[in-house]
N, C-alpha and C positions, 0 to 999 in steps of 0.2 A: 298576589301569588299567581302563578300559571297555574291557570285550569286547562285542564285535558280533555277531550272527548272522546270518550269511548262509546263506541257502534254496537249497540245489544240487542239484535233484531228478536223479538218477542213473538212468535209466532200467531198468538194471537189478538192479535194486537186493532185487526178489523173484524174483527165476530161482533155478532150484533148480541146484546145481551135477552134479550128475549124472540121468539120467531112472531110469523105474524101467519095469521088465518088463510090457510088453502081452499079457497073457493074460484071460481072462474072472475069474478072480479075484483079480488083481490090476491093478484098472485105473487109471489117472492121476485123479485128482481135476478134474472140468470145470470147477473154479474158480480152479487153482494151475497158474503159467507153471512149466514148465520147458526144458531146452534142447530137446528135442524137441518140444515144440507151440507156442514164441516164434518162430522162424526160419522163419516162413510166408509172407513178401513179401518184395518189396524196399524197402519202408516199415519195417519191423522189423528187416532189416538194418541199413539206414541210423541206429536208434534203440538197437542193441548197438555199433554203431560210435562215436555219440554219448557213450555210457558207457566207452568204451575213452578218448575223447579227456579225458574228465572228469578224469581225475588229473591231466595235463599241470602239471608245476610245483607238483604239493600243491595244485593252486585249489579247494578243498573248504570252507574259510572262513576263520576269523582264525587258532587256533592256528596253522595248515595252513599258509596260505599267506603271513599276515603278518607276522608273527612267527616260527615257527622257520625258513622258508623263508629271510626277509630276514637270521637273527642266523647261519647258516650260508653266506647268499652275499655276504654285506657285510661283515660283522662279523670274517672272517678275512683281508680286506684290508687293506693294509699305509698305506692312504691316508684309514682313520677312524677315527672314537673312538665310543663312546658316549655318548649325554647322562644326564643325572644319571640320571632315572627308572628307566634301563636297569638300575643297580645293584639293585633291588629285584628282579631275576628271576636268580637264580645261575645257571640254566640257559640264560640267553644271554650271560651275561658270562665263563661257561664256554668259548666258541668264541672270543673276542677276545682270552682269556689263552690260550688255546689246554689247557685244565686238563678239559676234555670226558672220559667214562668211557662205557663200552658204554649205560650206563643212561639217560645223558641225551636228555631229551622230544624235542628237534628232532632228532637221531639214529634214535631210533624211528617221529618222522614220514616222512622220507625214506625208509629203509627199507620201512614199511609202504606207503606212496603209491604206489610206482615200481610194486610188486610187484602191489598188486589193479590198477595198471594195464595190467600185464600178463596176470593172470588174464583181466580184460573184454578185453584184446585176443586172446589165446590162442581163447578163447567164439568170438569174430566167422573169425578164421582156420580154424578145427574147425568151425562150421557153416554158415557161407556156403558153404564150398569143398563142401559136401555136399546141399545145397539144391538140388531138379530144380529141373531148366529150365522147367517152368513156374509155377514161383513164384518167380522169377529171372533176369532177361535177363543175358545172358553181358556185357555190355560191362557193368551195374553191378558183376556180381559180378566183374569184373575187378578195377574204380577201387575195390573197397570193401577188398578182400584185396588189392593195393597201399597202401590207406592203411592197413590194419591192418601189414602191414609195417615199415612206416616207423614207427607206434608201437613196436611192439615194439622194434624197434632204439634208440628217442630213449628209453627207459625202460629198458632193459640201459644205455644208453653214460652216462646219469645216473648209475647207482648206481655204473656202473665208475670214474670219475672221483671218486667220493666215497670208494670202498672200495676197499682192494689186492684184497681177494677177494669173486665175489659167487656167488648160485645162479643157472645159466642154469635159466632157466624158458621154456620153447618148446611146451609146450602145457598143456591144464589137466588137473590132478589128476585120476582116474578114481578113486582108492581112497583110503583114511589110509595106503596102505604107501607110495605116491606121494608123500607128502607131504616127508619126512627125504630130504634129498637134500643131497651135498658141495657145498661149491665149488669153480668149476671154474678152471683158470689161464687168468689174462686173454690170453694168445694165442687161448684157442678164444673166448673170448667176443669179443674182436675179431673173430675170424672170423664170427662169427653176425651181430653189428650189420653187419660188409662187407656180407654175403650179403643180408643182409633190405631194407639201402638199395637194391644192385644191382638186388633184384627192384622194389624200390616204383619205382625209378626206370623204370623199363619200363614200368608200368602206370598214371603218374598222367599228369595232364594238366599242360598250361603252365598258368599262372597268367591266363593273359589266357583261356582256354578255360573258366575256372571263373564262373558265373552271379555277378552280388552274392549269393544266397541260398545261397552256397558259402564265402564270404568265409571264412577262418581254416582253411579243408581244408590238407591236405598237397598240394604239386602235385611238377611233375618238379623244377620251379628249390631246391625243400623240399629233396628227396630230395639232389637234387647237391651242394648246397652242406655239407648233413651228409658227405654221405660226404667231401669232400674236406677235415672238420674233423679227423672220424676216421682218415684217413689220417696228416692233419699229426699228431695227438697220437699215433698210434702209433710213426711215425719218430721222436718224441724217447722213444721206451718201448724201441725196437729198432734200434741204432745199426746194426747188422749187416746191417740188409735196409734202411733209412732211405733210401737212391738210389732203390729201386723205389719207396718210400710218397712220396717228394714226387713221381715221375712221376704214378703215381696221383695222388695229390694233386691236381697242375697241371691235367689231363685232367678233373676232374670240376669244379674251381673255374673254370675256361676255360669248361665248358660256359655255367655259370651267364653270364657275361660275355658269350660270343658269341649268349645265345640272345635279347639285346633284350630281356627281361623287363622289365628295374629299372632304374632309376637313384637317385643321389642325393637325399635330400630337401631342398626348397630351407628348407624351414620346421624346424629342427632338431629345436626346441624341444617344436615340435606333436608330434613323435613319442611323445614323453612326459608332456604336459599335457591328453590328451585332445581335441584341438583335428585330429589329423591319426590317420586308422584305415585301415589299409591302403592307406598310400601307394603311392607309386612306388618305394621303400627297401626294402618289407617283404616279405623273403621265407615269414618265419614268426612268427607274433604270435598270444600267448593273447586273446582274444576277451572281452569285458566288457561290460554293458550294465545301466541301471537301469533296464529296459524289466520290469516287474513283470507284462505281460499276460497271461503265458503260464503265470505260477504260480511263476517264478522268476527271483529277480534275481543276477546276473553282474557281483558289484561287491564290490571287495577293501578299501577304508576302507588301501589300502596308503598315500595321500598323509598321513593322517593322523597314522601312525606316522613316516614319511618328515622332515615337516613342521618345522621352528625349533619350538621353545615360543613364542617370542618372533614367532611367524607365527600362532599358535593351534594347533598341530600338540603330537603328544605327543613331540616334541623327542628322541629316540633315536637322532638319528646326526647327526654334523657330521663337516665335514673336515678335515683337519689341516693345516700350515701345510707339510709335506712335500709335500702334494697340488698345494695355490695355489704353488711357489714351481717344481714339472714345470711345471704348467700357463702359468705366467706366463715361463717358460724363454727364448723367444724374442725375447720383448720386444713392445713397438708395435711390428709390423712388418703391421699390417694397414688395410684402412682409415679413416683416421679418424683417425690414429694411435692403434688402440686395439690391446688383445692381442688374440688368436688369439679371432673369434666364438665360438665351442665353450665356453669358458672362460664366458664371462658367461651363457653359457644352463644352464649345468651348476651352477653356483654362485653366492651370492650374497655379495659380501665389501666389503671397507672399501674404497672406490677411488673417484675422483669421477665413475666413469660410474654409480656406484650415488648419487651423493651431490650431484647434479645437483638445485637444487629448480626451474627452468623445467621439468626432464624427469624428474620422479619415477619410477624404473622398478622400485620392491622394492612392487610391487601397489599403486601411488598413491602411495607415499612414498619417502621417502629415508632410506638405511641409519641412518641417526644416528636419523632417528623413529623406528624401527622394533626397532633393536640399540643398548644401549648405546652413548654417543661413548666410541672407544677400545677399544673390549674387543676387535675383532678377530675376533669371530664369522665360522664360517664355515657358512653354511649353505647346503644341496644346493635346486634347482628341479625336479630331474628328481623326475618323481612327483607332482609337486603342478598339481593345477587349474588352469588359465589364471585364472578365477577363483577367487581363494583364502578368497569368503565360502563356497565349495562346500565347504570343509573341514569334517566333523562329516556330512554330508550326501556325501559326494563322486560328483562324474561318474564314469563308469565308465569307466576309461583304459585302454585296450587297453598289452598289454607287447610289444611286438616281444622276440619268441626268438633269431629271426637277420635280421638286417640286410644289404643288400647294400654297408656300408661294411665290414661283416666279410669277406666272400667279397673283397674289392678288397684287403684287410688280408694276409688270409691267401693268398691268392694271391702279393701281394709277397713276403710272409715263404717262402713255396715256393721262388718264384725267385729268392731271394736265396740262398738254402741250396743253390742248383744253381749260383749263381756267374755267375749272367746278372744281372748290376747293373745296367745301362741296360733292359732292362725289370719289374726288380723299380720301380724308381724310378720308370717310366710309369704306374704301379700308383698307387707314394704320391701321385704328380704329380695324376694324375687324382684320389684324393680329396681333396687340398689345393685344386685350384681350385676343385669345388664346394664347396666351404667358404667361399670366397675368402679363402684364404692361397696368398702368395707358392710357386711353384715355387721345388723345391731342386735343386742338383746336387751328387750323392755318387755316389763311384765306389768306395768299400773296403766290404768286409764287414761289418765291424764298425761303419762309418759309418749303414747302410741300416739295418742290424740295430737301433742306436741308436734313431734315427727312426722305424721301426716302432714300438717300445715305448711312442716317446712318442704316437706318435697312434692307439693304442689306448688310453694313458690318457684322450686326450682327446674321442674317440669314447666310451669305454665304461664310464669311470668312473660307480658304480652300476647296473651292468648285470650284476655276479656272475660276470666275466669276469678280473678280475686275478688273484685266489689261484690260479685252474687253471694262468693263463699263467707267472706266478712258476713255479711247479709244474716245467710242462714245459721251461720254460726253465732252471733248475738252477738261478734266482734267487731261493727266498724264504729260506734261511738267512740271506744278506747283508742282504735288502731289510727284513726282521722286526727282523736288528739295527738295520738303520739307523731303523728308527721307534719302538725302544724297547721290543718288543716280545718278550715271552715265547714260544720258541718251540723246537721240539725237531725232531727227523727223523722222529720215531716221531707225529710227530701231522698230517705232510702227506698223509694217508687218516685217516676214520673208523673207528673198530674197528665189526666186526658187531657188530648193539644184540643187549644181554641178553638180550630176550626171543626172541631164533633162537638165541643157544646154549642156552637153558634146553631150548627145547621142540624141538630137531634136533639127535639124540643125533651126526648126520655132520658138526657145526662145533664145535669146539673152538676 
């Protein structure tokens, strides 16, 4: 396959990790940064912070972020397949059979990414906090050690989610005896991600307070709506305390709701074609750009891998007939008589609104030109270009992280789990109109519960969001059978990769 290189200059990338002793014979080198002579403004803060946000999601280049990022957040979902090509890399067809070992490549990137993310964030938390006041106004060094916060936490709660066990890492190495350190049980690391949102949330701003030349920062609506994720996934981890985490819960996803931030985006599709970059939806989105001026470009060739063969794309994931058959569930019950909009923007498949020749809509043609007549192809739009000559060349498509259909989602699922049905239902209600799908009325648990499920598939299918939810829901044993699929108990976490047991005599 053609691998791409992407230019991700890391700002900190020559910082020495520890300083050395100011004495007259042993003095620093006046040509070599370390943590003690970089952290001299608030310019250099802001540029170790930059480097803290640089891991977000492995975005470091192809291996990183296109491939083993996408054969670990797609590929374990129970609603695709691979296309042929994908069989030529064992090591991603390894996560779809679910057949993965400590040694496998995307295991090792995950692990390594999350963690130097958290070094660069640990650097910015240890030295900003230490930096006089006069090379540092107290209100940045607030917003900066609030958004280092919020890192640290969104890079613990990644790895936790991937691993039963991880190492909390809360500041950086001083020595190699620092380095060997256990893992600690996911209670305390819960506890760290709570604590580090609670703080970021105190010290960031709303969204609407954030400059355009801020656009992708952490704000407060960032911080709330994590916490109230983390909440939700620790009530289904801790049946025993689970009344207090959906209060929590409720109280920090409310916030997001009451505070007029976001809304709906009326254009769905732009959220993922490159066409719509920090809408009115987007609470939190990795940032892209083929803007080359600045000596680097911010562009992932992700629609490429994404993409049909039969689109010009290297054809690596389609979706299965289990996925079109949730998605088509309800029937025409929208306008037009057509199915649920959602569905036509998410996928591209055998049906006459695709097969329309007055109204070509598969990028000028019609599925039959485009896909064999009959074969039944399914293939994904999220990810791909408005433009799909951009494929080989692609725009820079920013990713929304969290959505504020999520926070609507999860909120429902809160108050449905506390037995307030009529406004768990206000919930789905309000994101089905802006959809423009028909309101429902369900008044049983297990009715809402249903309906949830299903428009999270329909919201977030390709968005790396289903295996977690299976997950916490007690559903991928069933949902794996039901799609044929190889799967065990012992493989809903990744094992720690090889290389931390080899070299941390404290993980066995």
């Amino acid at each position: 396959m053609k691998k791409i290189i992407v230019a991700l200059f890391i700002l900190t990338a020559g910082i020495a990790m520890t300083g050395c002793k100011k004495d007259l014979l042993n003095q620093n080198a006046p040509d070599q940064l370390t943590t003690d002579n970089f952290y001299t403004s608030r310019e250099k803060a802001l540029s170790g912070l930059a480097a803290a946000y640089s891991q977000l999601e492995s975005f470091v280049g192809w291996d990183n972020f296109v491939e083993a990022r996408s054969v670990r957040e797609f590929y374990r979902e129970d609603y695709v397949k691979p296309g042929d090509d994908a069989f030529n890399y064992p090591w991603w067809i390894d996560h779809y059979n679910f057949s993965f070992t400590s040694g496998n490549y995307a295991i090792d990137l995950l692990w390594r990414d999350n963690y130097r993310g958290l070094n660069f964030t640990n650097q910015v938390l240890g030295n900003v906090a230490k930096m006089p006041a006069e090379l540092i106004d107290e209100a940045s060094r607030k917003e900066i050690l609030a958004e280092a916060r919020f890192l640290r936490a969104y890079y613990h709660f990644k790895l936790l989610v991937n691993f039963e066990k991880i190492i909390i890492r809360d500041k950086v190495p001083t020595s190699e005896a620092d380095l060997p350190k256990a893992a600690s049980e996911r209670k305390e690391v819960y506890d760290l991600i709570i604590e580090d949102l609670k703080a970021a949330e105190q010290g960031l701003p709303l969204k609407s307070k954030r400059p355009a030349t801020e656009l992708g920062r952490a704000t407060k609506g960032t911080a709330q709506a994590y916490l109230g994720k983390v909440y939700l996934y620790r009530a289904g981890e801790e049946p025993a305390n689970a009344a207090a985490y959906y209060t929590a819960a409720a109280t920090s996803l409310n916030n997001v709701i009451l505070s007029g931030e976001y809304d709906m985006e009326t254009n769905f599709i732009g959220m993922f074609n490159g066409t719509v970059k920090n809408g009115t939806e987007s609470v939190f989105e990795l940032q892209q750009t083929a803007d080359a001026s600045n000596g680097a470009v911010y562009r992932s060739y992700l629609a490429d891998w994404v993409a049909a063969w039969e689109l010009g794309g290297y054809g690596e994931i389609y979706g299965t007939q289990r996925l079109l058959t949730e998605m088509q569930k309800e029937g025409k019950v929208a306008t037009g008589n057509l199915y649920d909009p959602r569905l036509y923007q998410t996928m591209i498949f055998e049906d006459a609104y695709f097969n329309d020749a007055a109204n070509p809509r598969v990028y000028g043609y019609t599925y039959d030109e485009v896909f064999e007549n009959g074969s039944g192809v399914l293939a994904f739009k999220k990810w791909i270009p408005a433009d799909i000559t951009r494929l080989g060349r692609s725009l820079a498509i920013n990713m929304p992280l969290m959505r504020y259909a999520d926070v609507v989602l999860m909120y429902a699922e809160v108050l449905n789990n506390q037995e307030k049905f009529g406004d768990a239902m206000l919930q789905v209600n309000s994101l089905r109109t802006k959809r423009t799908m028909p309101a429902l009325s369900l008044n049983t648990k297990q009715a809402i519960f249903d309906q949830i499920i299903h428009e999270r598939v329909m919201e977030f299918t390709l968005e790396g969001s289903r295996f977690y939810d299976l997950r916490r829901w007690g559903l991928l044993q069933q949902n794996m059978q039901a799609a044929g699929r190889t799967f065990a108990a012992d493989k809903a976490f990744y094992p720690i990769p090889l290389k931390e047991t080899i070299n941390n005599p404290l993980i066995r």
